[in-house]
C-alpha positions as CSV (number, residue, x, y, z in Angstrom):
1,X,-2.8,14.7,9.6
2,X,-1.6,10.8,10.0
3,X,0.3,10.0,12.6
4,X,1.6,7.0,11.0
5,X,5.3,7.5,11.3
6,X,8.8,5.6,9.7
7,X,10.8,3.7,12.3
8,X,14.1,6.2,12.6
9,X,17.3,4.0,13.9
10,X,17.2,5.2,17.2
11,X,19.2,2.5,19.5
12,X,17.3,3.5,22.8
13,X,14.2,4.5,21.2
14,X,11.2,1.9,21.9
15,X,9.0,0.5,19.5
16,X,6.1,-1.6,21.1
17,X,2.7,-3.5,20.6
18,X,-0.1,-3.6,23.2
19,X,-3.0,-6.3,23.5
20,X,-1.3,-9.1,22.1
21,X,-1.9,-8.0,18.4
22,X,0.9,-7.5,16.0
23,X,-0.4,-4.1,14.6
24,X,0.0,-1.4,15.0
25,X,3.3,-0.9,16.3
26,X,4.1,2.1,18.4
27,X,6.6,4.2,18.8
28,X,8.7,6.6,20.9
29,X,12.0,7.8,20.1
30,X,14.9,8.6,22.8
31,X,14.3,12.1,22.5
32,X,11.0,12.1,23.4
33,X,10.5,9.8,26.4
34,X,14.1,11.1,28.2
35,X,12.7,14.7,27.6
36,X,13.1,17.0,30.3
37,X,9.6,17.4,30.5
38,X,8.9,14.1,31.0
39,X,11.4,13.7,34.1
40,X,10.1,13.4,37.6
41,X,12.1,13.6,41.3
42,X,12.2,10.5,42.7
43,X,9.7,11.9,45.7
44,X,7.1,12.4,43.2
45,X,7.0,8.5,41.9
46,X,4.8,6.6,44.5
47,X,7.0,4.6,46.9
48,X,5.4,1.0,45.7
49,X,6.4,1.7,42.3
50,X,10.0,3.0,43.5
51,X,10.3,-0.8,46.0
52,X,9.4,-2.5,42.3
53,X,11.9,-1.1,40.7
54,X,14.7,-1.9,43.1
55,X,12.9,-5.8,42.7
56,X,13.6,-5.7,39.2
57,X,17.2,-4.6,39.8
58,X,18.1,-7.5,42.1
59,X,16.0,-9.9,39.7
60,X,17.2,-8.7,36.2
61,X,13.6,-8.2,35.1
62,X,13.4,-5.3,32.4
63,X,9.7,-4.3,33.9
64,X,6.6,-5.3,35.1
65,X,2.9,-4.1,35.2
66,X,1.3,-1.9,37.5
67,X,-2.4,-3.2,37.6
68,X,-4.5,-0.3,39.5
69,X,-6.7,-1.7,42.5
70,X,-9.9,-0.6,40.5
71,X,-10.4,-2.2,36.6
72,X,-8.1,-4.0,34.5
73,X,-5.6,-1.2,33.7
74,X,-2.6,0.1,34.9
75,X,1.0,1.2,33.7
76,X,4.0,-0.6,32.5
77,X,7.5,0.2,34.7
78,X,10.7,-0.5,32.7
79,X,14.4,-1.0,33.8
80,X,16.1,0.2,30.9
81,X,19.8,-1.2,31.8
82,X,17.6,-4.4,32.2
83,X,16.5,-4.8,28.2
84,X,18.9,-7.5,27.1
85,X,19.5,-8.9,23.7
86,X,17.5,-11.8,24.6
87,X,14.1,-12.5,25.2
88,X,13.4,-11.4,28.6
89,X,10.0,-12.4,30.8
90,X,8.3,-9.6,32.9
91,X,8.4,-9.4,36.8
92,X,5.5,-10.4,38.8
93,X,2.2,-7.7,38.4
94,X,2.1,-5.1,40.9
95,X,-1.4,-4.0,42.5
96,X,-1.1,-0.9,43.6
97,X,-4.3,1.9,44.4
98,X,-5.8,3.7,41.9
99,X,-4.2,6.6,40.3
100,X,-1.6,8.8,42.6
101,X,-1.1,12.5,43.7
102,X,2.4,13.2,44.0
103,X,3.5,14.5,48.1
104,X,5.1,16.8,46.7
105,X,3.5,17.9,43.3
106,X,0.0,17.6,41.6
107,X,1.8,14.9,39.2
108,X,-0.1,11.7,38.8
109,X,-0.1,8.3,37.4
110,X,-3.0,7.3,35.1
111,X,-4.1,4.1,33.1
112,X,-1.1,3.1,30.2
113,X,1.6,5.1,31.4
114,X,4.7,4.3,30.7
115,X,7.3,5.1,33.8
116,X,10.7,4.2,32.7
117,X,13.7,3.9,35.0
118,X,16.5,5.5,32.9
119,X,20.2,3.7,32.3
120,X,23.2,6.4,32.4
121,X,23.8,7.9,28.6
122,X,23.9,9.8,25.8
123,X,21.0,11.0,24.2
124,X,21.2,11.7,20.4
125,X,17.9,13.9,19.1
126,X,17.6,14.0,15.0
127,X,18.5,17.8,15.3
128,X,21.8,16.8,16.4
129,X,21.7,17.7,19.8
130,X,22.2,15.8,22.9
131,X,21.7,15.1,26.3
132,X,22.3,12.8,29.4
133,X,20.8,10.0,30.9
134,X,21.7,9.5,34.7
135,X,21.3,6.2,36.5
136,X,18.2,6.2,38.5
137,X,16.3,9.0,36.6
138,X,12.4,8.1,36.2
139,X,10.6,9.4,33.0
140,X,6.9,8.8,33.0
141,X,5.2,9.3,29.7
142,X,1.6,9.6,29.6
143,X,-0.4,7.6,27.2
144,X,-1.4,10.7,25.3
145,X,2.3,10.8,24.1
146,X,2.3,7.7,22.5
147,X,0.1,7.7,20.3
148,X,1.7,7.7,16.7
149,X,2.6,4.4,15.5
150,X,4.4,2.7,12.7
151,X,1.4,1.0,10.3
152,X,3.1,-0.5,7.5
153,X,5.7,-2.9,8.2
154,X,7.2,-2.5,4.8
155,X,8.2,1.0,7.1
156,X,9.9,-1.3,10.0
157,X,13.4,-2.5,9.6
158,X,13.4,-7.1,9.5
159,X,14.9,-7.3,12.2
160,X,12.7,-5.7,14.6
161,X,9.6,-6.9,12.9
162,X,10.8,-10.2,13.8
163,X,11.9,-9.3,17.1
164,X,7.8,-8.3,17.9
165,X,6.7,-11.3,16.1
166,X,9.2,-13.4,18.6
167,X,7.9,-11.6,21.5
168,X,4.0,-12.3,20.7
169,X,4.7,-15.9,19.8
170,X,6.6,-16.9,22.9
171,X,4.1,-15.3,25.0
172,X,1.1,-17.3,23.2
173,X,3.1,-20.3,23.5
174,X,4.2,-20.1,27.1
175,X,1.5,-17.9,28.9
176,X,3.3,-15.2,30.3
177,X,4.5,-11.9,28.9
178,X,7.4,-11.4,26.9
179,X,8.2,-7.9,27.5
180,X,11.1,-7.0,25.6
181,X,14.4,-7.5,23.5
182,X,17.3,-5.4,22.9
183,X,19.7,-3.7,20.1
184,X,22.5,-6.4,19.9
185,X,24.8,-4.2,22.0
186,X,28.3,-4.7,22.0
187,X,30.6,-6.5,24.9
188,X,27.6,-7.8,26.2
189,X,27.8,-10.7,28.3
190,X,25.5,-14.0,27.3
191,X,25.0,-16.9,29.8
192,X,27.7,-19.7,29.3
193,X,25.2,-22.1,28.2
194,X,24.2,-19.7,25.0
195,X,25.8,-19.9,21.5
196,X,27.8,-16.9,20.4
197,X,25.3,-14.6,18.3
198,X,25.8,-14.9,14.4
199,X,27.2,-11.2,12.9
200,X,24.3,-9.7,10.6
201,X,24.9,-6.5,8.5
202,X,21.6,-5.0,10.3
203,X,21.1,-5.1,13.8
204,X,18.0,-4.5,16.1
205,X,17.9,-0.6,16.2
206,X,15.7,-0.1,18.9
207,X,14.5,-1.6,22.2
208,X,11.3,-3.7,21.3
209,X,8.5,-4.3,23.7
210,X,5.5,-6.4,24.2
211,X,3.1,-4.6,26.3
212,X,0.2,-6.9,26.3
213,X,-1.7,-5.9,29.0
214,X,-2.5,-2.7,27.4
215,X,-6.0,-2.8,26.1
216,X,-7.4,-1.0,23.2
């Protein structure tokens, strides 16, 4: 069975690239990463990774990587409410020990996680039902969960095709990692200093994310 996958419109769902190379692109709709299965307490996320997240709150940054102590690898951490509908750099890396047991649980962290710090919303699943977000919540999806991916880009909508091409290219030219870009949400406030957005017929329909320091 392929799991090659369409690219559903799913305005909070994430499509992403790893390693600096354009394909493939991966994907994981709302549904799945806000699961409830996915949630964790707060306790059970290890207190460096909790500090880095209040960072990225004061700094704006939508995420940053986690680089375990031992070999290149680690997890991505992403501020949800921090995706904006402009490019946005990641914070500074995060060394942190290797792997983690939960105090309170026998959860743990391993290499190309994804922990997400949730935004307060609605969650729309294709079967029509739905669920909330609350400010705060951490989801941590394991790297096993993300594994089906969106080959053909005849399959991806333009815009956020050009989106991960906009990513990858600014990071090549300017050395440090792009990590994401947004739906074009509405009332959302740009800095003075930035041109109104043009109106298009099709918008960005997903967050999109460069994870580059995930290796293949």
């Amino acid at each position: 069975m392929s799991n090659e996958i369409p690219c559903s419109n799913d305005r909070r769902g994430i499509v992403f690239t790893i390693d600096r190379e354009s394909n493939p692109v991966y994907q994981l709709e709302s549904s799945a990463w806000a699961s409830a299965e996915n949630l964790w307490a707060e306790r059970d996320v290890p207190p460096e990774i909790r500090d880095k997240v209040a960072s990225l709150h004061e700094t704006g940054k939508p995420g940053a990587f986690v680089h375990f102590l031992q070999g290149d690898v680690g997890v991505y951490v992403i501020c949800e409410k921090n995706i904006k509908n402009l490019p946005e750099t990641a914070g500074d890396d995060l060394v942190v020990q290797e792997a983690y047991a939960a105090l309170s649980s026998a959860r743990r962290l391993a290499a190309y996680d994804l922990v997400i710090c949730a935004k307060k919303g609605t969650i729309r699943a294709e079967s029509g039902e739905t669920f909330e977000t609350r400010e705060g919540d951490y989801y941590v999806v394991h790297c096993q969960s993300w594994g089906r991916f969106v080959l053909n880009p005849s399959l991806r909508p333009g815009f956020v095709e050009t989106t991960k091409e906009v990513l990858l290219l600014l990071e090549g030219l300017h050395r440090t990692n792009f990590l994401s870009m947004s739906p074009d949400p509405t009332g959302e406030r740009l800095p003075p200093d930035v041109v109104q957005p043009t109106a298009v017929p099709v918008g960005i329909n997903c967050y999109v994310l460069n994870l580059s320091r995930f290796k293949r």
